[in-house]
C-alpha positions as CSV (number, residue, x, y, z in Angstrom):
1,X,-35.5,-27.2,56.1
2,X,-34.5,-23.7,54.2
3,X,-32.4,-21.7,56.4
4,X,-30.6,-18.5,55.5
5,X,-27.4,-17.0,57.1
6,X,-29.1,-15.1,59.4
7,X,-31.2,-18.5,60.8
8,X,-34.5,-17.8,59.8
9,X,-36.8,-20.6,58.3
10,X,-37.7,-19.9,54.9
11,X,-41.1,-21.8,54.5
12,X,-43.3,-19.5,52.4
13,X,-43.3,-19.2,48.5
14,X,-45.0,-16.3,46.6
15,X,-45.2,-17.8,43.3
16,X,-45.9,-15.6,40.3
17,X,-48.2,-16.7,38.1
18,X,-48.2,-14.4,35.0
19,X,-46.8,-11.1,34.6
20,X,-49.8,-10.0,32.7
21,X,-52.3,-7.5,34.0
22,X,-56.1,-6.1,33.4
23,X,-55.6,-2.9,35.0
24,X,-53.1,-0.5,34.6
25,X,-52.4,0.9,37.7
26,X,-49.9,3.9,37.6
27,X,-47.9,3.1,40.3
28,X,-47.4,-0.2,39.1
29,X,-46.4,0.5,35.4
30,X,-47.1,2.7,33.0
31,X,-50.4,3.0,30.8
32,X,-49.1,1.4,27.4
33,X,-48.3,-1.4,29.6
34,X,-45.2,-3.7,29.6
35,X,-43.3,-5.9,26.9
36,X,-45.2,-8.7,28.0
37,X,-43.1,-12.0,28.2
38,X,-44.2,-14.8,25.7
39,X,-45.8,-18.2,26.7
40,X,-42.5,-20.2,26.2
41,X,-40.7,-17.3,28.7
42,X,-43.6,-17.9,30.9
43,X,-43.2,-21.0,33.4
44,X,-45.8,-23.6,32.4
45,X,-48.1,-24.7,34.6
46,X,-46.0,-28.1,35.1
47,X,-43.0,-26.7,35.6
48,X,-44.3,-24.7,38.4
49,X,-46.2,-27.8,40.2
50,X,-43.2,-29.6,39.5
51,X,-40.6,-26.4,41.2
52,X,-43.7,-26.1,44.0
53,X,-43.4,-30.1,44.8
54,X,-39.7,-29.8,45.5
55,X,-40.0,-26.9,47.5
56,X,-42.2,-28.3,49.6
57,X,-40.1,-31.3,50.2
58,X,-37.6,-28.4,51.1
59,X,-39.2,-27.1,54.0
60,X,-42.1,-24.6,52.3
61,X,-45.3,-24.7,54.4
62,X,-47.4,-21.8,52.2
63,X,-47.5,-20.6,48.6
64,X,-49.6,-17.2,47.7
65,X,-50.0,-17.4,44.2
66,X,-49.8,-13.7,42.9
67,X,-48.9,-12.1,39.3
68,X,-49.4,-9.8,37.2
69,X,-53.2,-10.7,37.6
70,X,-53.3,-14.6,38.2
71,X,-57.3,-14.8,36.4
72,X,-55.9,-13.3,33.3
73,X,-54.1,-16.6,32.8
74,X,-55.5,-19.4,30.9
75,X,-56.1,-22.2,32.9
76,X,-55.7,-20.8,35.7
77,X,-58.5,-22.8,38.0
78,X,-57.3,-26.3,37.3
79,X,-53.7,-25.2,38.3
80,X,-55.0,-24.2,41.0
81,X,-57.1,-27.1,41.9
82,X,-54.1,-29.5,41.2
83,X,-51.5,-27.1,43.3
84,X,-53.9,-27.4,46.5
85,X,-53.6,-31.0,46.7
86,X,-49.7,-31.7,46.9
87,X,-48.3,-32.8,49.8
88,X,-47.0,-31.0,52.0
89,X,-49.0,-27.7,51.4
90,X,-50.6,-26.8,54.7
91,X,-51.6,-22.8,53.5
92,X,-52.7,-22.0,50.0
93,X,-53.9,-18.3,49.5
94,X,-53.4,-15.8,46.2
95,X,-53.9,-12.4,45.3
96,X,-56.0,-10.6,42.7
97,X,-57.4,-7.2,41.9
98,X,-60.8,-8.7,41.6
99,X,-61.8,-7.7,38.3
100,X,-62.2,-11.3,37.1
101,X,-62.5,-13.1,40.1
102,X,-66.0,-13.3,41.5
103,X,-67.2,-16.2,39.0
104,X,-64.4,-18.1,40.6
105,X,-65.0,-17.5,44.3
106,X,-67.5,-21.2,44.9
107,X,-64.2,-22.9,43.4
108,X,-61.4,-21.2,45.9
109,X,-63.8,-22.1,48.4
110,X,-64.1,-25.9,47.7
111,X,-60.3,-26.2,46.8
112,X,-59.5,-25.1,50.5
113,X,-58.0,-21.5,49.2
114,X,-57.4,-20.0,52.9
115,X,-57.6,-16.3,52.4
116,X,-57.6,-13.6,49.7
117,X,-55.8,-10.5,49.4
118,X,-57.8,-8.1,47.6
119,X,-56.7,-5.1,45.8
120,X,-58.3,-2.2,46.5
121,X,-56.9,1.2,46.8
122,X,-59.9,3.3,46.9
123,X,-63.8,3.0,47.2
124,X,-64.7,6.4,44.9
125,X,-65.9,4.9,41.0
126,X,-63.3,8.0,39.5
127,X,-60.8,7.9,41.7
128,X,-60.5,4.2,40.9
129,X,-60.5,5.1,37.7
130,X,-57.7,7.6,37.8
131,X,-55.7,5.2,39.6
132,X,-56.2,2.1,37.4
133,X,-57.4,3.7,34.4
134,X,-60.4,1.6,34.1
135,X,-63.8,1.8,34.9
136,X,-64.4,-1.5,36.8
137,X,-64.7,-0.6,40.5
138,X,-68.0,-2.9,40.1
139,X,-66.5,-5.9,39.3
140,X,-64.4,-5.9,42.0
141,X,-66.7,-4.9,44.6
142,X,-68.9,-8.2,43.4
143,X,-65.6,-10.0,43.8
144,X,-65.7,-8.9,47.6
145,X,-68.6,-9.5,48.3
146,X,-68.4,-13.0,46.8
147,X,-65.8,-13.5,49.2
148,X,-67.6,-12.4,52.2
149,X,-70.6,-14.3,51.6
150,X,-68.4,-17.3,50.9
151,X,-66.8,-17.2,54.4
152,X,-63.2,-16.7,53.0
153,X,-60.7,-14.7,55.0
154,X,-59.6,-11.0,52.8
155,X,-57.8,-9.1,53.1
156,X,-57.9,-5.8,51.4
157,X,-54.6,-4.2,50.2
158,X,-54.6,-0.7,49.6
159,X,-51.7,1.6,48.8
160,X,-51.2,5.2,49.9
161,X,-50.2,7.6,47.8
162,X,-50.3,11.2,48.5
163,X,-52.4,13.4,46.1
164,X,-54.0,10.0,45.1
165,X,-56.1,8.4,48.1
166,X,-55.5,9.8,51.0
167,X,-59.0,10.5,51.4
168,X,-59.8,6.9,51.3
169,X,-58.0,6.0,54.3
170,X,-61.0,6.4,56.8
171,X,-64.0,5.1,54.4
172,X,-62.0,2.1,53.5
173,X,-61.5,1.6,57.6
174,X,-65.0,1.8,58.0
175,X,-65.8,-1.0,56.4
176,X,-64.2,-3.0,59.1
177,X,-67.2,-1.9,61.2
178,X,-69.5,-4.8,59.6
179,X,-67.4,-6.8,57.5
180,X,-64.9,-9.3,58.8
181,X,-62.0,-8.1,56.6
182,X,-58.6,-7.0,57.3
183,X,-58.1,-3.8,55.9
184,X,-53.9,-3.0,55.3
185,X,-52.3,0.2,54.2
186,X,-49.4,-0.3,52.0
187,X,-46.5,2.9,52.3
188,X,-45.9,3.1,48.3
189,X,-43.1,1.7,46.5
190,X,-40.9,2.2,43.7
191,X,-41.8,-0.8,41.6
192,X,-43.7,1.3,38.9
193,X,-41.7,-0.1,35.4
194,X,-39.7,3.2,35.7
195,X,-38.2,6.1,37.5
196,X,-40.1,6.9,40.6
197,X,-42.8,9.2,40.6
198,X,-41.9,10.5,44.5
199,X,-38.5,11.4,45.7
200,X,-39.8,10.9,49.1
201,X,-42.1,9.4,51.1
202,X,-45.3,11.2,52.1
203,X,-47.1,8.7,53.7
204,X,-44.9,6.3,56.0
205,X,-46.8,4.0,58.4
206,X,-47.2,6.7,61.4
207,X,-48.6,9.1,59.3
208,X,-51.5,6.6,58.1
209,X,-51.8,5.5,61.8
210,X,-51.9,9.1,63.3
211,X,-55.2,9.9,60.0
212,X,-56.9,6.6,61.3
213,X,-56.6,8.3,64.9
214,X,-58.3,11.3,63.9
215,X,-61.5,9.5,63.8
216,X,-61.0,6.7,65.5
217,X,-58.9,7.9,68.9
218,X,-59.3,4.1,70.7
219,X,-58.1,2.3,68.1
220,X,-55.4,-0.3,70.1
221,X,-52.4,-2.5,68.7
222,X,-52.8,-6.0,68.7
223,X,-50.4,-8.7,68.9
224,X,-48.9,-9.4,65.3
225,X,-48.7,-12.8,64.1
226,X,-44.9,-14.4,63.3
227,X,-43.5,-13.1,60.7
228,X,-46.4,-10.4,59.9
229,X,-45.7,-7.5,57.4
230,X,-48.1,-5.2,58.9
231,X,-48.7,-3.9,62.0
232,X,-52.2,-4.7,63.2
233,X,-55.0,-2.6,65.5
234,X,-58.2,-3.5,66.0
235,X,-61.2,-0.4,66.4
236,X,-63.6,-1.2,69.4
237,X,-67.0,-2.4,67.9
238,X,-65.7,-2.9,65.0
239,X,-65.6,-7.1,63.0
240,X,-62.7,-6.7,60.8
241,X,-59.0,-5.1,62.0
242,X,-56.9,-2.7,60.7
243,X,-53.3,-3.2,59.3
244,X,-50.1,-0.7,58.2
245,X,-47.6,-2.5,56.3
246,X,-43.9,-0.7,56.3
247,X,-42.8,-1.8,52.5
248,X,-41.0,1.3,52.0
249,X,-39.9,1.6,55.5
250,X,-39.2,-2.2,55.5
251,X,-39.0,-2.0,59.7
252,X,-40.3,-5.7,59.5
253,X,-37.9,-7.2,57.5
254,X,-35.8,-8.5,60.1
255,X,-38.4,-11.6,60.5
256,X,-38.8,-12.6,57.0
257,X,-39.6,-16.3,56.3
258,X,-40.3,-15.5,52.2
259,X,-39.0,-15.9,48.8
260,X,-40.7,-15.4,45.3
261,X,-40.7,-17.1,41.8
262,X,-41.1,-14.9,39.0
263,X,-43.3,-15.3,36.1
264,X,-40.4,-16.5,34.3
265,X,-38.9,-18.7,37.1
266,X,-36.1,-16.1,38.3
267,X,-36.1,-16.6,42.2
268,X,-35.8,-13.8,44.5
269,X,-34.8,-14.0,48.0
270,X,-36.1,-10.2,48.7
271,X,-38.3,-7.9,47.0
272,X,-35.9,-5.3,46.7
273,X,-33.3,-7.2,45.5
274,X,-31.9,-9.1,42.1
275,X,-32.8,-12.4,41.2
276,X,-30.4,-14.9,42.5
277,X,-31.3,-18.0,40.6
278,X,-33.5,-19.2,37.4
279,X,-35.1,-22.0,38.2
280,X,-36.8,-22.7,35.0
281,X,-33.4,-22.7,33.2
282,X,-32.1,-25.3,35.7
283,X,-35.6,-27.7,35.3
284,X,-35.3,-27.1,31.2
285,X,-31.7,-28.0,31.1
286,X,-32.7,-31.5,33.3
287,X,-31.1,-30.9,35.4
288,X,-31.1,-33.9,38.5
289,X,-33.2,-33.3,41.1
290,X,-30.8,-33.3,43.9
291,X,-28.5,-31.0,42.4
292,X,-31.7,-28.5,41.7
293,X,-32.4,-29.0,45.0
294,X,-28.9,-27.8,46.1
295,X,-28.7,-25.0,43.7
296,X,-32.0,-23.9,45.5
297,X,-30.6,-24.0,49.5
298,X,-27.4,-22.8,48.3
299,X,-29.0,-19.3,46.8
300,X,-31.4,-19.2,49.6
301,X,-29.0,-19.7,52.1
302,X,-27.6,-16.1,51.8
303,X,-30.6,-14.3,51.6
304,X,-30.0,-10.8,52.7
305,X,-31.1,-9.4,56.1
306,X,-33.5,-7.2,54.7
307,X,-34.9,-4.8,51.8
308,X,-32.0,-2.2,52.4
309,X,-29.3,-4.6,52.1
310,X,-31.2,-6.2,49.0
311,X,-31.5,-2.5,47.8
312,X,-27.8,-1.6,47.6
313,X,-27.0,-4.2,45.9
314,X,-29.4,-4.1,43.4
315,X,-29.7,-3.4,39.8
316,X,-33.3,-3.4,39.0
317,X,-34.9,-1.2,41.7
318,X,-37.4,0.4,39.4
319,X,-39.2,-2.6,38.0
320,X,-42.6,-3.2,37.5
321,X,-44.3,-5.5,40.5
322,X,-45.9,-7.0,38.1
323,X,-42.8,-8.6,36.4
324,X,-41.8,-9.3,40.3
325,X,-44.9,-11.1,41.5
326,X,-47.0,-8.9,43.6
């Protein structure tokens, strides 16, 4: 079992798949893009079942597989379908932005993919545009409804950004009316691929809670799940549920079961913080397994206790999510 100092269970892997990206959101990276790393930077798809095996032997229970944008990757479904049946994987689930993904949505369903998280920060055609300079709100919309008619669980991921979405806030709740979906508002964060483009925070998690109220007064908290980044309500009537999730604020840090992989095998024990370990190093040098595995609970083991610890200590605040894994 993965324990850090503070004596929380570390059993859930975000593993990165690509750092590569179709859109170009701005608050992300910028519009040129990145220096994108090359394939023998990249992790191969072995090395990562291989890192994922051992880690589940560790103690890891989930993996979300994230990027970049993970259907960008060649290859991708068969990784997939091969990562969903090791043992020891109880919850399999991955993020995407959609603009690939509907062909694939009859496959995540037979491989057992648990839920979705779809990005999604607005439902207006230009303001999508502006946001992600391209014009492919369509595609993801299919890619959601794919989803729905396919029974898997989404949930949709939107950021707030003032002068960018706001307006978005309640027509992106309504579609919790009908629709089964979890709907979560993200306060923005500084992982754009340079300086940040706020010096402070316009929208924190009251303010987005206290917009939702305006039209929707008997909206109630519900019970949050273990180690839940949002804070969840649920709108009388209403199928789906509504989330806030703190990432600036990081008030829910204090609970937090996760590590990530980067595209290029760094491992991170926050999001805020440095890299504490390459793992893809350690697997191309051969090194033995027991020692990897020891190098592995000796870097988790001092996880921080949360995002502002990770922060202060940090070096690369300003990079893009993308390089991170989302």
């Amino acid at each position: 079992m993965l324990v850090d100092r503070h004596g929380r269970k570390i059993n859930y892997l975000r593993l990165a798949v690509t750092d590569r990206c179709n859109l170009r959101c701005f608050y992300c990276m910028p519009e040129q893009g990145l220096d994108w790393l090359s394939r023998s930077e990249l992790m191969s798809y072995e090395e990562m079942l291989h890192i994922s095996q051992v880690m589940l032997h560790m103690g890891i229970e989930k993996i979300r597989i994230t990027g970049g944008e993970p259907f960008v990757r060649k290859d991708f479904m068969p990784f997939l379908s091969k990562l969903s049946q090791l043992q020891g994987l109880q919850q399999l689930t991955l993020t995407t932005n959609g603009v690939l993904t509907a062909p694939f949505v009859p496959e995540l369903k037979k491989i057992g993919i648990h839920s979705v998280n779809l990005s999604l920060d607005t439902l207006d055609p230009n303001r999508f545009f502006a946001i992600t300079r391209r014009d492919v709100l369509p595609s993801v919309l299919e890619t959601l409804e794919a989803l729905l008619q396919h029974g898997i669980e989404v949930k949709i991921n939107a950021v707030v950004m003032e002068g960018k979405n706001t307006e978005d806030i309640l027509p992106l709740v309504e579609l919790t009316k009908s629709h089964p979906v979890s709907v979560r508002f993200i306060e923005e964060m500084p992982f754009n691929g340079g300086e940040s483009h706020y010096t402070s925070l316009a929208w924190d998690h009251f303010r987005i809670l206290e917009k939702i109220k305006e039209q929707y007064p008997a909206i109630t908290k519900t019970i949050d799940p273990p180690h839940s980044t949002s804070y969840n309500y649920q709108i009388p009537g209403h199928k789906g549920s509504v989330g806030i999730i703190a990432a600036y604020t990081r008030s829910f840090c204090g609970t937090c079961n996760r590590i990530r992989l980067t595209p290029q095998g760094e491992l991170k024990t926050c999001l805020y913080g440095d890299s504490v370990l390459n793992v893809k190093d350690l697997m191309r040098s051969g090194m033995p397994l027991q020692q990897l595995q020891l190098a592995l609970s000796q870097a988790i083991s001092l996880k921080e206790k949360d995002g502002w610890e990770a922060e202060k200590n940090s070096q690369s605040l300003h990079t893009s999510m993308a390089s991170i894994g989302g």
